[in-house]
C-alpha positions in Angstrom: 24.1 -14.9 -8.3 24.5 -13.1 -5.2 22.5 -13.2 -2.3 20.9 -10.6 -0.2 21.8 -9.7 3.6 19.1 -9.9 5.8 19.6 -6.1 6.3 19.4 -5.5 2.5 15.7 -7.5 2.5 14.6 -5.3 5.7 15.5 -2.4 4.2 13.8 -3.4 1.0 10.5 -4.2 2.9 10.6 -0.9 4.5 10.7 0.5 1.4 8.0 -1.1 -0.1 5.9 -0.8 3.0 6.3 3.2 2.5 5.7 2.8 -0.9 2.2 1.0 -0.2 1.4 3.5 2.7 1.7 6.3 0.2 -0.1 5.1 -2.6 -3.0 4.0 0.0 -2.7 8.3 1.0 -3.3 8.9 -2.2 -5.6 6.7 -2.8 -7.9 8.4 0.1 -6.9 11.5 -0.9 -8.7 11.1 -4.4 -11.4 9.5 -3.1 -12.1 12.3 -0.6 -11.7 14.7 -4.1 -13.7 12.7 -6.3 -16.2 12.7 -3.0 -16.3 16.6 -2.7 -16.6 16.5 -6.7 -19.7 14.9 -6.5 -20.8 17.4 -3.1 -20.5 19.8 -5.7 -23.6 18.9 -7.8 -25.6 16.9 -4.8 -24.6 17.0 -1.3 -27.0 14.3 -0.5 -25.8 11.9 -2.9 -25.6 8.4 -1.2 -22.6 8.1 -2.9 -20.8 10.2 -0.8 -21.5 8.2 2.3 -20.2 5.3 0.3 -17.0 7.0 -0.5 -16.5 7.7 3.0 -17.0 4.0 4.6 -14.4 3.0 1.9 -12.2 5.5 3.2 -12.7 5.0 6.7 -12.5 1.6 5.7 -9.0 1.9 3.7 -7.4 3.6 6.8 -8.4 0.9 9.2 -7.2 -2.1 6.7 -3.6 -0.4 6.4 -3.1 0.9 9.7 -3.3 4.2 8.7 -4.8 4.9 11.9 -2.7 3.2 13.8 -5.6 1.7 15.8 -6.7 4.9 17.2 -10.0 6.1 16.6 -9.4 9.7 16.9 -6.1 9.5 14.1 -9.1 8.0 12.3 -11.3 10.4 12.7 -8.4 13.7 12.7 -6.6 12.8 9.9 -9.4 10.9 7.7 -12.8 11.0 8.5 -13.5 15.4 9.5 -11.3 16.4 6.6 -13.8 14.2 4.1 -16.2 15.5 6.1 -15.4 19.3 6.0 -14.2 18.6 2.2 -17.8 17.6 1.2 -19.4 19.8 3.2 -17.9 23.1 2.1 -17.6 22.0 -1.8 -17.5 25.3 -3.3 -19.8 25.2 -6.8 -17.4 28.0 -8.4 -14.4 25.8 -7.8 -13.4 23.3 -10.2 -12.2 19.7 -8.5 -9.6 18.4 -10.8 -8.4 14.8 -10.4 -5.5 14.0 -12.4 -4.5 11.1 -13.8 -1.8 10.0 -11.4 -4.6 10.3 -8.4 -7.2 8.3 -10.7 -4.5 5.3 -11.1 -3.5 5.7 -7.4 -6.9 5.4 -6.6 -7.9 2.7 -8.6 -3.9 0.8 -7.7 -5.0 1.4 -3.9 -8.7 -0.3 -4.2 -7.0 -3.2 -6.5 -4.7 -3.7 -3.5 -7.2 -4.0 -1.4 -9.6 -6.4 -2.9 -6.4 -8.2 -3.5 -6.7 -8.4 0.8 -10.2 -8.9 0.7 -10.5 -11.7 -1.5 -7.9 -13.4 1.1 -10.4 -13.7 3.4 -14.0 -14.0 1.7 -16.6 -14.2 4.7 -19.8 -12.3 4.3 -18.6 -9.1 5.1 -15.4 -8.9 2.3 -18.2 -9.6 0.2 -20.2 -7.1 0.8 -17.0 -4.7 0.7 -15.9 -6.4 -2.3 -19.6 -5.4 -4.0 -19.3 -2.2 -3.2 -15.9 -1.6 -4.3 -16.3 -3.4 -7.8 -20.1 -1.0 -8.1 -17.4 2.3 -6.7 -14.7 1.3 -9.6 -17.1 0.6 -12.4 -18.4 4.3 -12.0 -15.5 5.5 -12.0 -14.4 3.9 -15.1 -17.2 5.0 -16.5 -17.3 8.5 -15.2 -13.9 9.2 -16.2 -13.5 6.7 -19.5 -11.0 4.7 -17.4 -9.8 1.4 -19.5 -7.7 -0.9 -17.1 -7.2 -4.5 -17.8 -6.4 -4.6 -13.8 -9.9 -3.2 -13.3 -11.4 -5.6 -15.7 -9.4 -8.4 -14.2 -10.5 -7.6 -10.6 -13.8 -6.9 -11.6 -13.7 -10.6 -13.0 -12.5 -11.9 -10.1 -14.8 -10.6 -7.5 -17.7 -11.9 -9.5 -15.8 -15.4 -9.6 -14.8 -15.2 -5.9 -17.8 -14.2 -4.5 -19.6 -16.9 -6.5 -17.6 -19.6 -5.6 -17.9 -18.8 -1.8 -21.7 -18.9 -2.7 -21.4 -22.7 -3.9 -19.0 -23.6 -1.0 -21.1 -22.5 1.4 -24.2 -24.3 -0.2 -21.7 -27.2 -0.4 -21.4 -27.3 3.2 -24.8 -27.0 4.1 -25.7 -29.8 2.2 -23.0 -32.0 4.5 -19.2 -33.0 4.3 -19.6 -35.3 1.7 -20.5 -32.3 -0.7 -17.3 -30.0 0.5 -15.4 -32.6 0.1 -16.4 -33.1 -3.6 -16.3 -29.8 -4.1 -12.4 -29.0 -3.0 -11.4 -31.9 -4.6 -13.4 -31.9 -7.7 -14.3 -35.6 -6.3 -10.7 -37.4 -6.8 -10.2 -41.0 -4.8 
């Protein structure tokens, strides 16, 4: 079995990174569509100001900003922004399959990040995302066992930080129990 160069694995990573990167622009890109969809019927749908903290959101956690505010807001934020505002009634929005999968591939990656680190605020995030992907399921008849499987695990992650956090406020000995299911 032959082994990879260092350069080969770099060059590999890179790839992948890009690969990530664009299915993360797609991602936003759908949601800003499925966003200016729902502009369409009810421009003061709170549901729109959800879709855009999860896009604002998105570019932040993968750097699509690259830590500057106004990339943020010139690239992401006004274009979601003008989208929505102008949604033209007469138009049709069309999101196709490949953007509903990118879309739903781009939030699963990054609960997958958000479960990582479970404090109070990836829960929140996490809540909203798993009430954002059950509508869209719904809304477009979307079957995914990822979906489900995520789905799954937020409700199990976000539970079990619940009970280690009660856990430690009831004292050490508790936590202690709990992580190690109380082995000697």
């Amino acid at each position: 079995m032959r082994n990879n160069t260092l350069e080969e694995l770099v060059t590999s990573a890179e790839t992948e990174y890009r690969q990530e990167l664009a299915l993360i622009r797609e991602c936003v890109g759908g949601l800003t569509q499925y966003a200016t969809r729902i502009a369409q019927s009810d421009r003061a749908s709170p549901m729109i100001a959800d879709l855009r903290s999860l896009v604002e959101n998105l570019a932040i956690y993968w750097g699509l900003d690259s830590g500057d505010p106004a990339i943020l807001d010139r690239n992401y934020l006004q274009p979601f922004d003008q989208w929505t505002k102008d949604a033209d009634t007469d138009m049709e929005i069309y999101i196709t399959p490949k953007q509903c999968d990118a879309i739903v591939q781009g939030l699963y990656r990054y609960c997958g990040g958000l479960l990582v680190d479970l404090d109070n605020e990836a829960k929140g995030e996490l809540l909203h995302i798993k009430g954002i992907m059950t509508r869209l399921a719904s809304e477009w008849g979307f079957e995914s066992k990822a979906l489900d499987c995520l789905i799954t695990r937020i409700k199990a992650d976000t539970q079990h930080m619940n009970d280690w956090r009660t856990a430690a406020a009831s004292g050490p000995s508790d936590t202690l129990t709990m992580q190690f299911g109380g082995l000697s």
